[in-house]
Residue, then its C-alpha position, 0 to 999 in steps of 0.5 A: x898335288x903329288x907328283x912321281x916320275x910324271x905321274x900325279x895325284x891331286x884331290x881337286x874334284x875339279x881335275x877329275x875325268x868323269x868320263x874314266x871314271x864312269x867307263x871303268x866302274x861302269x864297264x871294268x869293275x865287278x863293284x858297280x858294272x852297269x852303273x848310271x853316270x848319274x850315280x857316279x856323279x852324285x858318289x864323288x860329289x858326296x865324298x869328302x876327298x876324291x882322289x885322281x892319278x894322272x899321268x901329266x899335270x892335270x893343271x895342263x890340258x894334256x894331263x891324263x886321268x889313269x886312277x880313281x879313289x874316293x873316301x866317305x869320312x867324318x875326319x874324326x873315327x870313321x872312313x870309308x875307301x871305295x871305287x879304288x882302280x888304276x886302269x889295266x895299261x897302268x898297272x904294274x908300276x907301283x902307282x896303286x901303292x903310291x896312291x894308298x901310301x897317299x890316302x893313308x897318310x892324310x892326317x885327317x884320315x890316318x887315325x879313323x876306323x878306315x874301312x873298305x870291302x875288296x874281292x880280289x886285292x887283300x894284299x894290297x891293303x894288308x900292305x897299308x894296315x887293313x885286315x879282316x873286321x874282328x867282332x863281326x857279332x858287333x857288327x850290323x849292315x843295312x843291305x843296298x838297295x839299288x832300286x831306291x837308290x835310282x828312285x832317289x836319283x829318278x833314274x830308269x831302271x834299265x833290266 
């Protein structure tokens, strides 16, 4: 656990505030809005490190959850970052470079392919060594598909 001017990030799932999480993907991000609490669950429950910033020790009962990053990764070439949010109020006080600093600097993580899909924060993650794919023509994508996604979770489509 890190901690910074009160603020603290830890990687314990277990300290993790489902309930922030789910609301701001859910109901703030343009990545996942209307997302199932069931998807977010299974999404950190999947990832191999999950990072939660909180204002207070999140080992006391007053602690607050105030960000969110979760990295898919085999620890050894690739990485992916992704649902990285700081809640609007929090915003402003450098805690999203901290937070990047932190993920970045994991020695398991460091020296991956480390990827990430961003429409508004390019210079955010230029800060910590990301730029545009190169050989995009190398490169192939499956579409998501979030029909069997649900399908595979047995969850209601709600359109």
């Amino acid at each position: 656990m890190l901690e910074q001017d009160g603020f603290f990030i830890s990687t314990d799932k277990s300290f993790l505030d489902v309930e922030v999480i789910y609301n701001f993907l859910s109901k703030e991000s343009y990545w996942l809005k209307g997302t199932t609490k069931e998807i977010v669950e299974a999404s950190i429950e999947n990832s191999i490190i999950c990072y939660g910033i909180f204002e207070g020790n999140p080992t006391n009962e007053s602690a607050k959850q105030i960000g969110f990053a979760r990295v898919v990764s085999d620890l050894v070439r690739f990485s992916w970052l992704g649902d990285v949010f700081i809640l609007p109020e929090y915003r402003g006080r450098g805690l999203s470079k901290w937070l990047m600093s932190i993920i970045t600097e994991n020695p398991k993580l460091k020296g991956t392919s480390f990827q990430l899909a961003t429409k508004d924060a390019h210079s955010l993650y230029a800060q910590f060594g990301f730029k545009p794919l190169e050989q995009l023509e190398t490169r192939m994508a499956r579409p998501l598909d979030w029909n069997i996604i649900n399908e595979a979770y047995r969850l209601k489509i709600n359109n």
